[in-house]
C-alpha positions as CSV (number, residue, x, y, z in Angstrom):
1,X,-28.5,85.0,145.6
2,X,-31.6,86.6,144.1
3,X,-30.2,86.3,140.7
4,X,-29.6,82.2,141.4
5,X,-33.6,82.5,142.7
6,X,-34.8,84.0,139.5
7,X,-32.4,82.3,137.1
8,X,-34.3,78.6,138.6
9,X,-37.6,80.3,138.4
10,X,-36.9,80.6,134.9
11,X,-34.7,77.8,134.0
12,X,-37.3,74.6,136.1
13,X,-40.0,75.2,134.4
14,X,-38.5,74.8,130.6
15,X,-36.8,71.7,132.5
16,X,-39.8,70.6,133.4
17,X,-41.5,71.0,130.1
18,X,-38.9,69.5,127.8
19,X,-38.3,66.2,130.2
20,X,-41.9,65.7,130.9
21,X,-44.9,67.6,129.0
22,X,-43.1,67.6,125.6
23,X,-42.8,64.3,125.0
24,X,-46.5,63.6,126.3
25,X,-47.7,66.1,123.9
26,X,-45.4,64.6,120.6
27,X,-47.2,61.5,120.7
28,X,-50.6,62.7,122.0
29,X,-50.5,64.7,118.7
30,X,-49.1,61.7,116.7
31,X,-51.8,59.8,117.6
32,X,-54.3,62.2,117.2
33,X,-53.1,62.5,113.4
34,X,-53.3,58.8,113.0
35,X,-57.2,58.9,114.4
36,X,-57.6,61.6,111.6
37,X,-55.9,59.1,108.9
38,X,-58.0,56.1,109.8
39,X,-60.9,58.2,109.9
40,X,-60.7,59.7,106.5
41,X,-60.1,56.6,105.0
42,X,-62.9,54.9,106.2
43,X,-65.4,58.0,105.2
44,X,-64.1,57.3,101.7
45,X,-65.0,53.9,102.0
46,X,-68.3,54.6,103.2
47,X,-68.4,56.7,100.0
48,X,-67.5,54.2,97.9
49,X,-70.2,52.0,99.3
50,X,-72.3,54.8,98.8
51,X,-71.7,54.8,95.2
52,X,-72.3,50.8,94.9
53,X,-76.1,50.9,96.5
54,X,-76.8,53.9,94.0
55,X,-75.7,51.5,90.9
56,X,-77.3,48.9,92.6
57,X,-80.6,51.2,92.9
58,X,-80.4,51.8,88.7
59,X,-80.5,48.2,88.0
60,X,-84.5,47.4,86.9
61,X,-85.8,45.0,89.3
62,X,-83.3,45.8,91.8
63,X,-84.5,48.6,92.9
64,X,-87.4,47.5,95.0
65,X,-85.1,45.2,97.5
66,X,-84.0,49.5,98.4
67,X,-87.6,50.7,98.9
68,X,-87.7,51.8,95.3
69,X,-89.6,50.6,91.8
């Protein structure tokens, strides 16, 4: 009897785990990864528009709709 006991004191909680927390935690991490995608893509579009005001800023003339002469 005690070894029945201790084998489902072992064996439920894996159970439980695999049927319930593992699949919660797959695509909680999926989506986490796709926050991190979307995220660095639109840093390197920020960068990118970035780079366009500081060639904007070199045009003469331009530069003083930017605070600059």
């Amino acid at each position: 009897m005690k070894l029945i006991v201790w084998a489902f004191l072992i064996i439920a909680p894996l159970w439980f785990y695999m049927q319930y927390i593992q699949p919660v935690m797959v695509s909680a991490v999926d989506a986490m990864s796709q926050v991190q995608e979307q995220g660095a893509a639109v840093n390197a579009q920020f960068s990118q528009f970035g780079d366009a005001v500081k060639q904007l800023q070199n045009i003469p003339g331009f530069g003083q709709y930017f605070g600059q002469e």
